[in-house]
N, C-alpha and C positions, 0 to 999 in steps of 0.2 A: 725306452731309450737308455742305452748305459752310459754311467757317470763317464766314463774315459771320452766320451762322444759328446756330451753336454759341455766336460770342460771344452776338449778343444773349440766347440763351435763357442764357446766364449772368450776364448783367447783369441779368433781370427777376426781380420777385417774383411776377407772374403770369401766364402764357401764354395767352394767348386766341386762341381758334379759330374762326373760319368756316369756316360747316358745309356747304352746296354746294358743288359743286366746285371744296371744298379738304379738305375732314376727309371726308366724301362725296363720292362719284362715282356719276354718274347713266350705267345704261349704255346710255345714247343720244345722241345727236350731239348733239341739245338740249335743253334743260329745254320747251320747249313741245311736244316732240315725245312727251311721256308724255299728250298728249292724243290724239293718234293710237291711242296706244295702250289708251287709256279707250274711245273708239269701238268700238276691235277687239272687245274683251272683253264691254263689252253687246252684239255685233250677236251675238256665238257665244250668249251667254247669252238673249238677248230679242227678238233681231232687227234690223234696219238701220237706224238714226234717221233719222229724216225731214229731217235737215240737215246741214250741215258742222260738226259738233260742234267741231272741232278752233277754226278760227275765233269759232267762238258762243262758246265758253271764253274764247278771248283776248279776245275784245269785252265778256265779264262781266266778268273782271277790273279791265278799266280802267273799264270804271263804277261798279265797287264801289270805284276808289281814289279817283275821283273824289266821289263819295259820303263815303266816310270823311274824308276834306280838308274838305267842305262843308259836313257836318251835324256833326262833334265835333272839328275841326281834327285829326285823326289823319296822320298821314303812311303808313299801312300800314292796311291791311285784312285779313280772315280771309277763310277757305277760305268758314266760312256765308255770309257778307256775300257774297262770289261767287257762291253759287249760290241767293241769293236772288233776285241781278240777273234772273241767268237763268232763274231762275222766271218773275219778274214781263217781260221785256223778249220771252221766246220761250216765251208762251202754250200754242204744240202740244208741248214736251215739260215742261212746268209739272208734272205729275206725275212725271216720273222725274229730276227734279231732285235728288231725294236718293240714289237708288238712284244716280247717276251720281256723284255726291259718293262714295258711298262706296267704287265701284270705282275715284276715282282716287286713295285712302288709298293703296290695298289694289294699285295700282299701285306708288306711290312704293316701298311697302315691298318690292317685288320687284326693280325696278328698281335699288336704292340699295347701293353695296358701298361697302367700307372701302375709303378710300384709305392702300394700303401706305406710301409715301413718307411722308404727315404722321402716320398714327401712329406710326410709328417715332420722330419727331421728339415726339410726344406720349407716347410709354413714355421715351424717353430725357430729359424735362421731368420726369417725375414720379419719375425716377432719381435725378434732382436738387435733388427736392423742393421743385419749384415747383409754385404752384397753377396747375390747366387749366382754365380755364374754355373757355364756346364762347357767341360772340356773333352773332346771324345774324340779318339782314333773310328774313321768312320769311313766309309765309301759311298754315301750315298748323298744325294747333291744336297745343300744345304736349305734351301726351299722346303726340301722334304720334311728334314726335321726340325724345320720350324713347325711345320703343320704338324707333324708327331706331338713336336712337346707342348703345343697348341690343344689340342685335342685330349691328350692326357692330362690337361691339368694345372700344369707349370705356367703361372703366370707370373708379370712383371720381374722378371729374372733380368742382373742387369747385362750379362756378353753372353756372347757363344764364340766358342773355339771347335773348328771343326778338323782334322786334317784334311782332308777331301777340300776345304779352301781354302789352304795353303799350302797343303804337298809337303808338308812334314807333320810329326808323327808324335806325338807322348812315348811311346817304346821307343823313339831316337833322340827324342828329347828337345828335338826344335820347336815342337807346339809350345812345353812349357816357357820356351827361350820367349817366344811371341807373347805368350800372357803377360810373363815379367816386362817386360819392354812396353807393350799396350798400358797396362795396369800401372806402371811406373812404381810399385809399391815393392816394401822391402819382403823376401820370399817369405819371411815367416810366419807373414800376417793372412796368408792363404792354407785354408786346411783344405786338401780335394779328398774324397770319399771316392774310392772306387774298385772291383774285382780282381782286377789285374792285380798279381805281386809283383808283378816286374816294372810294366808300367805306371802303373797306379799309386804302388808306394816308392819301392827303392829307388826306380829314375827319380820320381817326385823327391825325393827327401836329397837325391843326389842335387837337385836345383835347389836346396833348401826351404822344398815348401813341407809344412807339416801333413801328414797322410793320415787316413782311416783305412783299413782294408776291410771294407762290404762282400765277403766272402760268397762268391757266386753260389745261387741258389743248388745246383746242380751237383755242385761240390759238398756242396752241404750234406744234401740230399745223399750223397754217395758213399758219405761216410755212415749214415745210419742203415746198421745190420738190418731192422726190420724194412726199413723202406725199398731195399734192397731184393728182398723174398716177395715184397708185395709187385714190384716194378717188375722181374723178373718176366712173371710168365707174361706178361700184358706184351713184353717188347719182342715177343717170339711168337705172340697170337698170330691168326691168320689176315687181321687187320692190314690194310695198305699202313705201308711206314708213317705217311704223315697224319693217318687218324691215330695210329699207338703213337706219335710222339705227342698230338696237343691231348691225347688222354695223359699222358706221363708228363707235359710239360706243365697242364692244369693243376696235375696234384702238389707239383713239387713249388711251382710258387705260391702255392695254398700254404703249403704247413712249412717251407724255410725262406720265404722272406722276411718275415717277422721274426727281428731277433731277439723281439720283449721275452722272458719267460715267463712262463704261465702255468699253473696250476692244474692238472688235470682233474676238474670237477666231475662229478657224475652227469650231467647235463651237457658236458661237452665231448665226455666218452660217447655219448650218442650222437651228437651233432656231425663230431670230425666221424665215427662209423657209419656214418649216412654221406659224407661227404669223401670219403676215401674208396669207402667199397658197393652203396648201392647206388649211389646217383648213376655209373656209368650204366648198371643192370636198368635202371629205369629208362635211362637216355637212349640204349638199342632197342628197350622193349616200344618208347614215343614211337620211336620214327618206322618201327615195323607196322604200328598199328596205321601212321599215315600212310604208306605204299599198302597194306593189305585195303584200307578203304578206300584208295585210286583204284586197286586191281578187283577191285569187287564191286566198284561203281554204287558206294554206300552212298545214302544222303543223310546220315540223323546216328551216333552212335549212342547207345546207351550205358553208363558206365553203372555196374549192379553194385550195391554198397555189400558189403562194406571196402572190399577189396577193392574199388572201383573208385573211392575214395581220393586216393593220393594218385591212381593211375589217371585220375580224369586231369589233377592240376598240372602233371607233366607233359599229357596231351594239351592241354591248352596253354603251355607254357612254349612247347615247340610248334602245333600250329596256329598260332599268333603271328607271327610272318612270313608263313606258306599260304599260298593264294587258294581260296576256292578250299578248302578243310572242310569236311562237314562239321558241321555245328554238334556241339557234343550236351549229354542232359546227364544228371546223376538223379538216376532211377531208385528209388528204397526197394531192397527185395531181401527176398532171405526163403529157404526150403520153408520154413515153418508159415510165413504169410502167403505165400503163391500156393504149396501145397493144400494148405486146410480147404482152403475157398474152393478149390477143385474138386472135391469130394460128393459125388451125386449117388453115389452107390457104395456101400460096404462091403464090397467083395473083399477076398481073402486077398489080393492085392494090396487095398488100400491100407486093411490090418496088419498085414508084413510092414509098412512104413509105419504105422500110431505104435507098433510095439518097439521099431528099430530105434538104434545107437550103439555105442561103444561103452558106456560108463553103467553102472550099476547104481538102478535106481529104485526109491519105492515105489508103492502103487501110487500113494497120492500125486505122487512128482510125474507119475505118467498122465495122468489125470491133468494134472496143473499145465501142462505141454500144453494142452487143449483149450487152458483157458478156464475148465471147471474147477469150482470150490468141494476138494474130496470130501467137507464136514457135509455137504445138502446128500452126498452119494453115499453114507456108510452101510444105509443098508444091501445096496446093490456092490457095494464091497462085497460085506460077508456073502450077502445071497450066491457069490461062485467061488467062496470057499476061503478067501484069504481073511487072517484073525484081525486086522483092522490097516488103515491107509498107511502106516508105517513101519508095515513087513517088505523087508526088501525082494523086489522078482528075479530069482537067480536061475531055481533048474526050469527042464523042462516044462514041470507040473503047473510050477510058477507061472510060465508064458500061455502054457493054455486055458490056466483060469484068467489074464489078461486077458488074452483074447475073446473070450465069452464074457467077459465082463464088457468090453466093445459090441460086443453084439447086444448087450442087454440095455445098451444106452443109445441107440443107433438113432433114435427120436432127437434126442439132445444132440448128438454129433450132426445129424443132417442141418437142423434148425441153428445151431454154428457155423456149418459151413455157406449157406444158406447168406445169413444176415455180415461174414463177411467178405462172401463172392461181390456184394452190392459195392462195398464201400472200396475195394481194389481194382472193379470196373468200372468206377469213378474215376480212381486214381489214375490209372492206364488213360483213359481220355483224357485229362486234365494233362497230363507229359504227351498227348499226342502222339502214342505207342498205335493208336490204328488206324492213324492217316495216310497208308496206304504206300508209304514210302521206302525204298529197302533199307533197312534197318541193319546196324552193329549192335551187338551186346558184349562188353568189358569186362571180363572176371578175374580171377586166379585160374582158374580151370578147372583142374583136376580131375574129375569125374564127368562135370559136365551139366550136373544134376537141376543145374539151376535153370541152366537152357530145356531144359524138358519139361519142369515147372510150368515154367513160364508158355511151353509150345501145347501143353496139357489146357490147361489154361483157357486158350484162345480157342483152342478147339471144343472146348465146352460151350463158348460164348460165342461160336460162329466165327470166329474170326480169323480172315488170310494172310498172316501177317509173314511179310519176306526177311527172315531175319539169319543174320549169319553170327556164329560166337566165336569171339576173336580171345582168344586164352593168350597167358602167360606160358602154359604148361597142360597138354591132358595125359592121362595116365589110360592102362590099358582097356580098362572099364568104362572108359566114354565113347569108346569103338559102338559097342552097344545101343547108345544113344545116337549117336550118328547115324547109324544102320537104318536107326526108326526115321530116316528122314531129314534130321535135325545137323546143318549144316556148320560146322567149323573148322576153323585152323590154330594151329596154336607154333607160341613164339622159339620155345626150348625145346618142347620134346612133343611131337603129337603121339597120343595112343602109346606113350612111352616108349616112342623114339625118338631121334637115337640114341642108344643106351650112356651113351656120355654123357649128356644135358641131363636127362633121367636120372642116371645115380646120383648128381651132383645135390638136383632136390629130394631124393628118395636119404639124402646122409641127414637132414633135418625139415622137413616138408615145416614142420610149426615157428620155424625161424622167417620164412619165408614168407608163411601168414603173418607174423609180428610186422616185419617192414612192410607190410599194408593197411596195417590197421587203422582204423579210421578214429576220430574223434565222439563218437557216437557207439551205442549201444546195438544190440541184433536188435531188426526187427520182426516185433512178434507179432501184428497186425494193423490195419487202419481204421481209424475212426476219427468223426466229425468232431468236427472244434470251430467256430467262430464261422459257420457255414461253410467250412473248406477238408477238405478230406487230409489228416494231416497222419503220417506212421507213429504208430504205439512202440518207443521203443526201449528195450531194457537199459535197468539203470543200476549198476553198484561201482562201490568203492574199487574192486577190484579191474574193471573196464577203464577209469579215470589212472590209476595209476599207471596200468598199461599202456594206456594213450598218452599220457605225458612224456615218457620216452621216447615212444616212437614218434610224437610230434616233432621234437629235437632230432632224432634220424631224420624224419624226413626234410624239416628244414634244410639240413646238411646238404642232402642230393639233390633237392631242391639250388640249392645255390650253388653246387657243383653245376647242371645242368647250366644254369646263368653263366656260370664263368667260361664254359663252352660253346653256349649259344653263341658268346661275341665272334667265331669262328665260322660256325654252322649255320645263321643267319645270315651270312654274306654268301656260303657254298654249301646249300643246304642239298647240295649231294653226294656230301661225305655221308658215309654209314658206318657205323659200331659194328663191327660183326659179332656172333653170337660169343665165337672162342674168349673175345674179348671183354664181353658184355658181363661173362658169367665166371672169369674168373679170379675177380677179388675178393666175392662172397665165396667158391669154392675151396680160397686159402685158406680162411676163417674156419668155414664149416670142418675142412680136412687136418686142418694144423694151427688150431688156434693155440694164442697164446692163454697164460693162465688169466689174465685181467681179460680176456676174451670168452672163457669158457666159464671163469665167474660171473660176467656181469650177462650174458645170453643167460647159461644155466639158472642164473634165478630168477630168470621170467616164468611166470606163471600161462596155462595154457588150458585153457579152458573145453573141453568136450561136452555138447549138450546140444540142446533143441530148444530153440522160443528162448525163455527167462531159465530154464532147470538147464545144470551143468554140472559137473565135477570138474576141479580146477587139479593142477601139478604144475609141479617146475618141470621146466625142459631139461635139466640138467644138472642136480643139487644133492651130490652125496650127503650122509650123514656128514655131523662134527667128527673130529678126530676121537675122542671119548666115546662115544656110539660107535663108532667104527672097529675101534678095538677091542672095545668091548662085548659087541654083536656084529660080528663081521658078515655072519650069515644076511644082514640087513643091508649091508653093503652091496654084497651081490644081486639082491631082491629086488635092490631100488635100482641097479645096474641094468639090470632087465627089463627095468620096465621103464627106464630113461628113452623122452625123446629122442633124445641126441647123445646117444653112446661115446662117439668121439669127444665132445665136450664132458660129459662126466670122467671117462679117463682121466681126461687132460689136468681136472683138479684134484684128480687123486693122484697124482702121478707120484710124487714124494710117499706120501703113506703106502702107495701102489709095492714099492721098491723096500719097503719096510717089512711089510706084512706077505706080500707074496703073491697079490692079489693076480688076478687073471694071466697066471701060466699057462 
């Protein structure tokens, strides 16, 4: 709270408050945008009006103010007066003139949250034993917003001044005339806080009462260039108007009703980036996972860790008040625990996977993926030809004496697989994976691979399990896996279409993994503990750091969704569409800023199998010194960056220097 604000509320005898966005916040981009959302709610309830309701409203209103000026000199009209207009001016909805009156009550009061900033200012006024009144240019009966300010919060306040019950106005200045007179006090003793410059201060100061101007959030909002580039594409999505404005109305009384200043710590650059750009990405991916498991008559979904993680608490954060949800499980999986166990034969198959990855590793670390100690195995090293477990396998020659070394351990790999098929077919009954019930599984997607795992698996152990894979995203290569039977759909892009959603995760796929990452390690198998079958799962410094951030994102979107839910729980048949869903994160990915390309770029990103991996940053040129120095390293690491775009983006200065990517 600022000292100019502290003083005044210690110089007054009464604090008076405007209630629109300032004591209240509407959570939508505009106050006329809650007529959109009047339309929504009778077309689900009654069907499609035969007009532009939204318009037809604003055209009532001004005729009803024109009317109240005309016929009683009032300067304000009521909510009736409005939809009398509109009875009598638009004949073919002349009958549902009330019933629409009173869905847009019954709006307001879903729509309307406390504004944290000014009650604060309003508890700490009444700490101090000044009177709170709230004086408001208003149309809507005053019952109502006693239940509003009921509801939000605002207790034992001592007046309310409405114009809607009294027919004049703070913009004409009779409301404040009725304070003064009511209040009997001298104007100076009153400080009102409110948006309006006209109303709010100048007339106010013109009655001599002292003013605050509580600068509407949207104003705020409109003056920041970046919020600006972010709001842009969301308000041109292919979203109906009133899901893009309570997305834009959400953010924007998130980050400017609070006029404290505040520090931008490292813990809350992930928070507010979890709450600005992926909550809404997770809040379209909830609600598609609900309608695909109505449209797919799921009973039981399975959320696979790790990715499956933070998508199970959003799923159960949205259907928490949707009737009949299937019940959701977080299942431990991972390629390396579903595939070992499935290994009954060493075909050339199986060894195309014991040798596969991306990162360059030695023998022993192949070795270690399995679970075996390479010091019990050296002589069956050397014996196919490699000089000890820590030559690394790069050419050809190299992979074929792996693979005869697999072969020459086939005893130990089967008695492996073998002893932990027992403990994962444990696991699987203990989650109730073959009760027979049709079944969702939860991933990232991509490939798909996990679903095949897992369908491997079953078919080893007899079992018919009806399961369908509900992805984020699959890429062209999980066409493959589908072909073989293995049923899914996915949310952005299937089999990587369409190429829109596609490129948008094809610009950083490893960013996309970080804002899933789970608090927990891969798992690399199961085994008994305390007589219950519990995952073995890896554990380093490097997984906890990573997780600590992405915790703080996901908090973020986490309480984004909350602040939207207050909407979406009351009409939970609004939907996010994708256009909308995906592109906060594809402004980032596409055109981050440098505190954006910094703070992604130096996550680390791990490639590997079971516990063995090779780690990189997503996006981390050399220093300036190294760079000028050995520029050729520049480009080296340019190439081989996750996230091209965000490496640019921090070289961009030295970029402009040196000459770099002409």
């Amino acid at each position: 709270m600022s000292t100019s604000l502290v003083s005044l509320i210690g110089q007054a005898t009464y604090l008076s408050f405007d209630i629109f966005d300032t004591a209240v916040l509407r959570k939508v981009q505009r106050p006329t945008d809650v007529f959109h959302l009047v339309a929504e709610v009778f077309a689900q309830r009654k069907g499609n009006l035969p007009l532009d309701y939204h318009q037809v409203r604003i055209d009532s209103e001004k005729r009803a103010r024109v009317r109240a000026w005309s016929v009683r000199q009032h300067s304000e009209t009521t909510l009736d007066e409005i939809y009398q207009c509109m009875a009598e001016e638009w004949p073919i909805i002349s009958g549902l003139a009330r019933e629409l009156q009173q869905i847009e009550i019954e709006v307001e009061q879903t729509v309307c949250v406390r504004n944290e900033f000014i009650y604060s200012v309003f508890r700490q006024a009444q700490k101090m034993d000044k009177k709170c009144i709230f004086t408001s240019d208003i149309y809507l009966p005053r019952e109502v917003i006693e239940e509003l300010i009921w509801k939000t919060g605002y207790r034992d306040y001592y007046r309310m001044y409405l114009s809607s019950s009294f027919g004049v106005s703070k913009a004409a200045g009779g409301l404040y005339e009725i304070v003064l007179k009511d209040l009997s006090c001298d104007p100076g003793e009153i400080v009102h806080i409110g948006d309006n410059l006209d109303s709010d201060v100048k007339v106010a100061r013109g009655y001599g009462l002292r003013s605050y101007h509580y600068e509407k959030c949207l104003d705020a909002a409109s003056r920041s260039k970046k919020f600006r580039q972010d709001l842009a594409p969301a308000l041109s999505s292919e979203s109906a108007p009133v899901t893009r404005s309570i997305y834009a109305g959400t953010l924007i009384n998130h980050f400017f009703a609070d006029r404290t200043l505040r520090e931008i710590v490292p813990e809350e650059f992930w928070y507010d980036f979890g709450y600005r750009y992926v909550g809404v990405l997770f809040l379209g991916f909830g609600f598609w996972l609900l309608d695909q498991a109505k449209e797919n008559s799921l009973e039981r979904l399975y959320f696979l860790s790790r990715d499956g993680y933070i998508m199970k608490k959003v799923y159960d954060l949205i259907a928490s008040s949707i009737p009949d949800s299937p019940p959701s499980c977080y299942m431990y999986a991972s390629r390396r625990a579903l595939n070992i166990p499935a290994i009954v034969d060493l075909d050339e198959k199986t060894i195309d996977f014991l040798v596969s990855g991306t990162s360059t590793l030695q023998v022993g670390q192949f070795l270690q993926r399995l679970g075996f100690d390479s010091d019990s195995l050296r002589e069956e090293i050397r014996g196919v030809g490699f000089p000890g477990e820590n030559h690394l396998v790069v050419s050809g020659q190299d992979y074929g004496m792996l693979r005869q070394l697999y072969r020459n351990i086939e005893k130990d790999i089967m008695e492996r697989s073998a002893t932990e098929r027992e403990f994962v077919i444990e696991y699987l009954q203990r989650i109730d994976f073959f009760a027979g019930q049709r079944l969702g599984i939860i991933d990232i997607g991509w490939h798909g691979s996990l679903q095949r795992s897992l369908g491997n698996l079953c078919k080893i152990l007899g079992k018919d399990v009806d399961c369908t894979g509900l992805y984020l995203g699959t890429f062209s290569k999980a066409e493959e896996i589908h072909n073989e039977g293995h049923k899914m759909v996915a949310y952005l892009c299937h089999f990587g279409k369409p190429d829109c959603y596609h490129n948008v995760i094809k610009l950083c796929v490893e960013i996309f993994e970080f804002i899933h990452t789970a608090p927990h390690g891969s798992v690399i198998s199961f085994t008994m503990a305390n007589d219950r079958i519990v995952p073995v799962l890896e554990e380093n410094d490097f997984e906890k750091r990573k997780s600590e951030k992405a915790e703080a994102l996901q908090r973020g979107a986490l309480d984004f969704i909350r602040d939207c839910l207050v909407v979406w729980n009351r009409y939970p048949f609004l939907r996010i569409s994708k256009d909308l869903a995906v592109h906060s994160i594809h402004r980032v990915l596409r055109h981050p800023s440098y505190l954006e390309a910094e703070r992604l770029g130096d996550l680390e990103h791990a490639e590997g199998f079971g516990d063995v991996y090779v780690r990189r940053h997503i996006a981390r040129p050399p220093g300036l010194v190294e760079s000028i120095l050995m520029p050729s390293r520049v480009t080296k690491q340019y190439k081989k960056a996750f996230w091209p775009t965000g490496y640019k983006r921090r070289l961009f200065a030295l970029e402009r220097f040196l000459g770099f990517f002409q």
